[in-house]
C-alpha positions as CSV (number, residue, x, y, z in Angstrom):
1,X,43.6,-0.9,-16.2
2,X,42.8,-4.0,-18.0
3,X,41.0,-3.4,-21.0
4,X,37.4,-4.8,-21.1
5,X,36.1,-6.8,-24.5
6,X,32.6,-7.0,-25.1
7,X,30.7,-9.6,-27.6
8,X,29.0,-7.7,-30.4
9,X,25.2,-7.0,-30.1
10,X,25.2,-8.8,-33.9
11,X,27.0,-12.0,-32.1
12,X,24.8,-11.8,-29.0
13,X,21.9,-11.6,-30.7
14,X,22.9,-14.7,-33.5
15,X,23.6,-16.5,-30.4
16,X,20.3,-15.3,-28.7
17,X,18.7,-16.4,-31.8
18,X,20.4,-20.1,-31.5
19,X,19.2,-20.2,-27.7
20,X,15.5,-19.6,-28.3
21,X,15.9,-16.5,-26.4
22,X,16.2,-13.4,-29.0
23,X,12.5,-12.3,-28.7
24,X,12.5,-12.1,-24.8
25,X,15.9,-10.2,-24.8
26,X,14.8,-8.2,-27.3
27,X,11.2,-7.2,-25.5
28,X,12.3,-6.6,-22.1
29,X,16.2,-6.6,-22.1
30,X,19.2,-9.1,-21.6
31,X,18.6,-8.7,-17.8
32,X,15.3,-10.9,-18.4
33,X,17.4,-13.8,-19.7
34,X,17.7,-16.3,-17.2
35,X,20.9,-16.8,-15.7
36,X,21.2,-20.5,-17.5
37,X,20.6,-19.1,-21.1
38,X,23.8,-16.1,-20.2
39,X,25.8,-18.8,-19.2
40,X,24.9,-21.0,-22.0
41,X,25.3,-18.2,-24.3
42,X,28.8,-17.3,-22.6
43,X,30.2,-21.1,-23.7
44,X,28.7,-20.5,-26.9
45,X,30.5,-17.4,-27.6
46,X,33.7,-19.2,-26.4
47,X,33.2,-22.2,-28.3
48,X,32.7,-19.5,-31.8
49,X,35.9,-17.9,-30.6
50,X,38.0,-21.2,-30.4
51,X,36.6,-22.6,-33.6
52,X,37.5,-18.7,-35.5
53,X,41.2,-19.0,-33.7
54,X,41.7,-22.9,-34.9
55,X,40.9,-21.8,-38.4
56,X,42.8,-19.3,-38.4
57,X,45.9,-20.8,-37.2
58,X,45.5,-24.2,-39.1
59,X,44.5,-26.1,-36.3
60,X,40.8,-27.4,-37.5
61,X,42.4,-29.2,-40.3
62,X,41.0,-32.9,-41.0
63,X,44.2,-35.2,-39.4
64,X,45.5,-37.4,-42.3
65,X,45.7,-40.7,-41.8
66,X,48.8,-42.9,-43.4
C-alpha cells in the first residue's frame, strides 16, 4: 500500500492564514472551509513545494544574461 503524505497542521494553518480562512477552520474545523479555499490552499501547498525543491536543486537561480 502506497504510503499517504499529509501537509503539516503548521503549513495548513500558515497557508489558512494566507487565505483569510484560519479563524473559521480553526472555530469549527477544516470541513467548514469551502471547497474553493481547499482547493486554493491545495495549489498553494504545491506551489511551496515546487519553490522548496527548485531551491534545493539550484533551479531558482536568477538566469545570467551574456
Amino acid at each position: 500500500m502506497a504510503r499517504r503524505r499529509q501537509m503539516s497542521e503548521a503549513l495548513r494553518a500558515d497557508l489558512g492564514r494566507q487565505l483569510g480562512v484560519a479563524d473559521l477552520a480553526r472555530r469549527e474545523g477544516w470541513g467548514a472551509v469551502p471547497a474553493k479555499q481547499c482547493g486554493d490552499l491545495v495549489r498553494l501547498a504545491i506551489e511551496r513545494a515546487e519553490r522548496v525543491l527548485g531551491d534545493e536543486r539550484g533551479l531558482n537561480q536568477p538566469r545570467r544574461t551574456w
